[in-house]
C-alpha positions as a Markdown table, in Angstrom:
| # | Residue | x | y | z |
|---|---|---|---|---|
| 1 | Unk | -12.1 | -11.6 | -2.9 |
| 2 | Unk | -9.3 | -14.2 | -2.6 |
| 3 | Unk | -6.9 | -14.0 | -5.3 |
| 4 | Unk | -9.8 | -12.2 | -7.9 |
| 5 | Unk | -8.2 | -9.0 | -10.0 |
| 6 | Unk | -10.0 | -5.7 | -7.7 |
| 7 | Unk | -8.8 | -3.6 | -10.7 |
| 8 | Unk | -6.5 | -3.1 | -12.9 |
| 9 | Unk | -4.4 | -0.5 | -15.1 |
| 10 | Unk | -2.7 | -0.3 | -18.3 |
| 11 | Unk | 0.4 | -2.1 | -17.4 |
| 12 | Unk | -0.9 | -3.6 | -13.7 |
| 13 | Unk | -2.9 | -6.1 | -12.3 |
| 14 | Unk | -3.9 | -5.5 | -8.7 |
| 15 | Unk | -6.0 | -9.0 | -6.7 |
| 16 | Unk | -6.6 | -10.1 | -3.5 |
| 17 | Unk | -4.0 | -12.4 | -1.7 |
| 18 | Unk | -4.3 | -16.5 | -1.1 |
| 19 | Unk | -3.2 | -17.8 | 1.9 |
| 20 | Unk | -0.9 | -19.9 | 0.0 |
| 21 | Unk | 1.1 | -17.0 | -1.5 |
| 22 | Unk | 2.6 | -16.6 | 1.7 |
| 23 | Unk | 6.0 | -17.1 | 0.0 |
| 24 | Unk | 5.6 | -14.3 | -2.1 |
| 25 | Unk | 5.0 | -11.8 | 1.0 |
| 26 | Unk | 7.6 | -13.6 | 2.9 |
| 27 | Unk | 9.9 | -12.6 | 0.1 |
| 28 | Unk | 9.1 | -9.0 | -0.5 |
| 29 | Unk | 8.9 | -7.9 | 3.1 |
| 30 | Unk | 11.5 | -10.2 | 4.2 |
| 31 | Unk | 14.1 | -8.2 | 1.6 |
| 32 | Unk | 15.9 | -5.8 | 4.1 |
| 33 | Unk | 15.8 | -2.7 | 1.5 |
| 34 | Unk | 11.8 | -3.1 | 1.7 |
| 35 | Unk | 11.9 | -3.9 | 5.2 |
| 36 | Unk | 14.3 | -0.5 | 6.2 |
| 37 | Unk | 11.1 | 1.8 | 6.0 |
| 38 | Unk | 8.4 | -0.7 | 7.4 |
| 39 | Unk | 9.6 | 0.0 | 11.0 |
| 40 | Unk | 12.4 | 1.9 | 13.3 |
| 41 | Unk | 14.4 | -1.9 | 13.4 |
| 42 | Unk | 14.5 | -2.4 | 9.9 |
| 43 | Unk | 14.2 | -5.9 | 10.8 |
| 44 | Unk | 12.7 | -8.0 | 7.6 |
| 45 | Unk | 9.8 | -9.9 | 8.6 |
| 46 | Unk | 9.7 | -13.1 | 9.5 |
| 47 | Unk | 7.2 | -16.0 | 8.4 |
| 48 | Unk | 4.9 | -15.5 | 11.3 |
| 49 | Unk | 4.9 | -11.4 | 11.1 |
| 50 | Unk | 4.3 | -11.9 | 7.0 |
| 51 | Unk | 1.3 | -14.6 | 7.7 |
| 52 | Unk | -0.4 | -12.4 | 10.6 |
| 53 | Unk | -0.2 | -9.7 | 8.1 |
| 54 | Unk | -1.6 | -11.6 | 5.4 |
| 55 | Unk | -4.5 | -12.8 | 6.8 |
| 56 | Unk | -5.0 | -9.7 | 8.3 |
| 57 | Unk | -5.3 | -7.7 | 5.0 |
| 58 | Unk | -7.9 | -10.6 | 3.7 |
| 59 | Unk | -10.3 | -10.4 | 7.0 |
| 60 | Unk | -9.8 | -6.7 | 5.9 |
| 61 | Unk | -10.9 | -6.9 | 2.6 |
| 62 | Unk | -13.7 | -8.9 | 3.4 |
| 63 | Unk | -14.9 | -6.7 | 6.5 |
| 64 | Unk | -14.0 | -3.3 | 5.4 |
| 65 | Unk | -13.5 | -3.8 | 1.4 |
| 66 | Unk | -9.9 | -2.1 | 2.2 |
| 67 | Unk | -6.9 | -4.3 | 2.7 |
| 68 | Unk | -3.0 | -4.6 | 1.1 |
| 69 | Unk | -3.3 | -6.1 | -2.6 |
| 70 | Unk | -1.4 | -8.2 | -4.8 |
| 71 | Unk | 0.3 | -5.8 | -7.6 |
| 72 | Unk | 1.5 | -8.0 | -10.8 |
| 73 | Unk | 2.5 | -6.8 | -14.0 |
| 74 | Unk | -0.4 | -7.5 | -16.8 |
| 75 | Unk | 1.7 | -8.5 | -19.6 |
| 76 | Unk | 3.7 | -11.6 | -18.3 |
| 77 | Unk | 2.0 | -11.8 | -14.4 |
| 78 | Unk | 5.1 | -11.0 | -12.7 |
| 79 | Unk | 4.5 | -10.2 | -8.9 |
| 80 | Unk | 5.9 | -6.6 | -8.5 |
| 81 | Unk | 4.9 | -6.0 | -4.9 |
| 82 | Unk | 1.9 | -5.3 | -2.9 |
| 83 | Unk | -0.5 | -1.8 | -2.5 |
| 84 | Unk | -3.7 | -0.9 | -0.9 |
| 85 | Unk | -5.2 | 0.4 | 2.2 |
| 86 | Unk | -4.9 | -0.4 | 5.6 |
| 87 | Unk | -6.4 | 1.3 | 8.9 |
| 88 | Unk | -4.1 | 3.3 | 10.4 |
| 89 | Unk | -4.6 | 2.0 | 14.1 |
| 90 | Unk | -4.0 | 5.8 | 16.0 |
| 91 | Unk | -7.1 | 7.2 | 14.3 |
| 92 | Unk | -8.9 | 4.7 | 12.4 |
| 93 | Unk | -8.3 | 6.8 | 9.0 |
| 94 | Unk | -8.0 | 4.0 | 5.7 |
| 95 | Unk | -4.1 | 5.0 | 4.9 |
| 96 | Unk | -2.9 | 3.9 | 1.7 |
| 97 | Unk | 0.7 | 2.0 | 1.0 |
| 98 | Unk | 2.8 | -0.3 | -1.3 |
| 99 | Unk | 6.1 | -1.8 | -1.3 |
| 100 | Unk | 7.6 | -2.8 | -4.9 |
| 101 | Unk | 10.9 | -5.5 | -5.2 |
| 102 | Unk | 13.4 | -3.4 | -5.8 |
| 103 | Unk | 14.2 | -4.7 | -9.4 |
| 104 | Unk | 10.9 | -3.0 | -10.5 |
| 105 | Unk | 11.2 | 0.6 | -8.8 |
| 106 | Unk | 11.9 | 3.1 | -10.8 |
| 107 | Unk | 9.5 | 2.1 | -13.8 |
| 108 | Unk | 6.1 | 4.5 | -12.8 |
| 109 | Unk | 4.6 | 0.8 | -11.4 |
| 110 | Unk | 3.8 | 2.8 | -7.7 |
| 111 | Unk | 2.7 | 5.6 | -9.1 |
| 112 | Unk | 0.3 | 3.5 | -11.6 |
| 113 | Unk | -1.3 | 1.6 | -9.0 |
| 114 | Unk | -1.7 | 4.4 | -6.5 |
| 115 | Unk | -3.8 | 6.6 | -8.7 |
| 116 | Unk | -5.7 | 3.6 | -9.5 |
| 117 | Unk | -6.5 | 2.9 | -5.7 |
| 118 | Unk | -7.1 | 6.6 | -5.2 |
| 119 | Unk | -10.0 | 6.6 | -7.5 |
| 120 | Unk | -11.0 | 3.4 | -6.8 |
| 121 | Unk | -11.3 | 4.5 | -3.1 |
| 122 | Unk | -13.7 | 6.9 | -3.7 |
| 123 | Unk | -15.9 | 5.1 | -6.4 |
| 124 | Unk | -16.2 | 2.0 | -3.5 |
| 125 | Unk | -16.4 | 3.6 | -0.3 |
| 126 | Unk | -18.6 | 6.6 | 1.3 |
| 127 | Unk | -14.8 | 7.9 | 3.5 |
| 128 | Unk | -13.8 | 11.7 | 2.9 |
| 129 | Unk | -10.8 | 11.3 | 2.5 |
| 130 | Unk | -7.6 | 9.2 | 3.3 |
| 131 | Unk | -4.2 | 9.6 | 4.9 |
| 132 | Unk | -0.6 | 8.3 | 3.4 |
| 133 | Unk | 2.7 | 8.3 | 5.2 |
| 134 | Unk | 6.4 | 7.6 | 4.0 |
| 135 | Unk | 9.3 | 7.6 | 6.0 |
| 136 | Unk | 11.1 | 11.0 | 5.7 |
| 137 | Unk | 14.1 | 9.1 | 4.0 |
| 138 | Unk | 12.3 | 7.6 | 1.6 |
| 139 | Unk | 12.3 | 10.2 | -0.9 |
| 140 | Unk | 10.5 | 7.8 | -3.8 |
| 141 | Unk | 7.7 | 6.8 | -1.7 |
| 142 | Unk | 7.0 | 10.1 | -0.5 |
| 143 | Unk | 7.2 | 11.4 | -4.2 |
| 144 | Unk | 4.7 | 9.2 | -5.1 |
| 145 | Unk | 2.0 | 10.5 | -2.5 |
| 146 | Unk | 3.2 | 13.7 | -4.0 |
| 147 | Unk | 2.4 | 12.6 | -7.7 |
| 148 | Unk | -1.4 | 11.3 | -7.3 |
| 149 | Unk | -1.9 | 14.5 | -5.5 |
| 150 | Unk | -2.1 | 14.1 | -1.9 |
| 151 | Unk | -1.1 | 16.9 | 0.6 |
| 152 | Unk | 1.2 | 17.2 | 3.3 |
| 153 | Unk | 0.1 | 17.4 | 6.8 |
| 154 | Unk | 2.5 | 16.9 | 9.5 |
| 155 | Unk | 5.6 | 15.0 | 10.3 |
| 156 | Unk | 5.0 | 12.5 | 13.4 |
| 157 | Unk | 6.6 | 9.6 | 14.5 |
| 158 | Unk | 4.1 | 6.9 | 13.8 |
| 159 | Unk | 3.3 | 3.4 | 15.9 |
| 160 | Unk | 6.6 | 1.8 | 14.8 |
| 161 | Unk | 8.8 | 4.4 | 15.8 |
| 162 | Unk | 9.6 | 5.6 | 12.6 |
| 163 | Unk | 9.9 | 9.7 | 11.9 |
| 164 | Unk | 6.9 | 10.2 | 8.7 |
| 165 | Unk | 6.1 | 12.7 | 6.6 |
| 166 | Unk | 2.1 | 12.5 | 6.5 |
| 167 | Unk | -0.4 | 13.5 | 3.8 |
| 168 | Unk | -3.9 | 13.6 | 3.3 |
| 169 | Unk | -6.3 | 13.5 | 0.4 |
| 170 | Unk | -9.4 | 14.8 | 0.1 |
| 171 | Unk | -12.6 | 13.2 | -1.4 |
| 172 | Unk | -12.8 | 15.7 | -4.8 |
| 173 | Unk | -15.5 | 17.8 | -4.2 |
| 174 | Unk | -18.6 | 17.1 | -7.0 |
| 175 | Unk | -19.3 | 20.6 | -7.5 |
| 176 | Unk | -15.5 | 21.5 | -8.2 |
C-alpha cells in the first residue's frame, strides 16, 4: 500500500504513507492547534511519537486494510492532513479520524474525505459498524461525525485522558 492513492474524491487524494514522509507527520501533529485535541497534554508530538505512529498505521494497513492516510488535495498535490481508521485499543472497534493543517479547515476537505472512508469502509471490510470520537471542545470535528451521518453514543473520557463525545455508525442495512 505504501504511498499508492486508496481512493479518492472530487477535490482529494487519499494514499498510504512512506516512511520517508516522516517530515510531513512530524509537522502536522507537531502543530500545537492539531496537537490540543490529540491528548489531555496537548503536548505536539515529537519525532519519535510521530515515527511510532507512522509505522504503526502502515503495519495497519497491511494487517488489517485500516490505518491513518495521507489526505492531499488533487488539483496541485498539496498535503492537507491525514484521515482513516485506527483500532480503538479499549474495544477493538475500527474508529475513524483526521487532522487537517489549519490553513485548510474550513473548506468541506474533512467532511469530503470522511464520507469517502465511510463508504469505502463498508465496500472493503465485513465490520458492522464503526465508532468516531472528538473531543467535546472541538466543535468542527465533532460536526463532521455529525455531517456523514454518525450517531451519538456517549461521552467518556478516552485512553488519553481527554473528555469525548462518541458516535457510532451503523453498516446501512441492504434491505432499507
Amino acid at each position: 500500500m505504501s504511498g499508492l492513492a486508496l481512493l479518492e474524491t472530487e477535490r482529494l487524494v487519499l494514499s498510504g504513507w512512506r516512511l520517508e514522509q516522516l517530515p510531513d507527520l512530524v509537522r502536522l501533529h507537531g502543530d500545537p492547534e492539531i496537537a490540543r485535541y490529540l491528548s489531555v497534554s496537548g503536548e505536539p508530538w515529537p519525532e519519535a511519537r510521530a515515527d511510532e505512529a507512522l509505522r504503526h498505521w502502515i503495519d495497519l494497513f497491511e494487517t488489517r486494510h485500516l490505518g491513518k492516510l495521507r489526505v492531499t488535495r488533487k488539483s496541485d498535490g498539496v498535503l492537507l492532513g491525514r484521515a482513516g481508521f485506527g483500532i480503538y485499543p479499549p474495544t477493538g472497534e475500527a474508529e475513524i479520524g483526521y487532522a487537517l493543517f489549519a490553513e485548510h479547515h474550513g473548506q468541506g476537505y474533512a467532511t469530503e474525505a470522511a464520507l469517502a472512508l465511510r463508504d469505502w469502509f463498508f465496500a472493503e471490510t465485513a465490520d458492522d459498524h464503526f465508532i468516531g470520537f472528538a473531543d467535546i471542545g472541538n466543535a468542527p470535528s465533532l460536526a463532521v461525525l455529525a455531517r456523514i451521518g454518525m450517531v451519538p453514543t456517549h461521552i467518556e473520557t478516552e485512553p488519553s485522558g481527554l473528555s469525548c463525545q462518541f458516535h457510532i455508525y451503523n453498516r446501512p442495512d441492504i434491505n432499507d
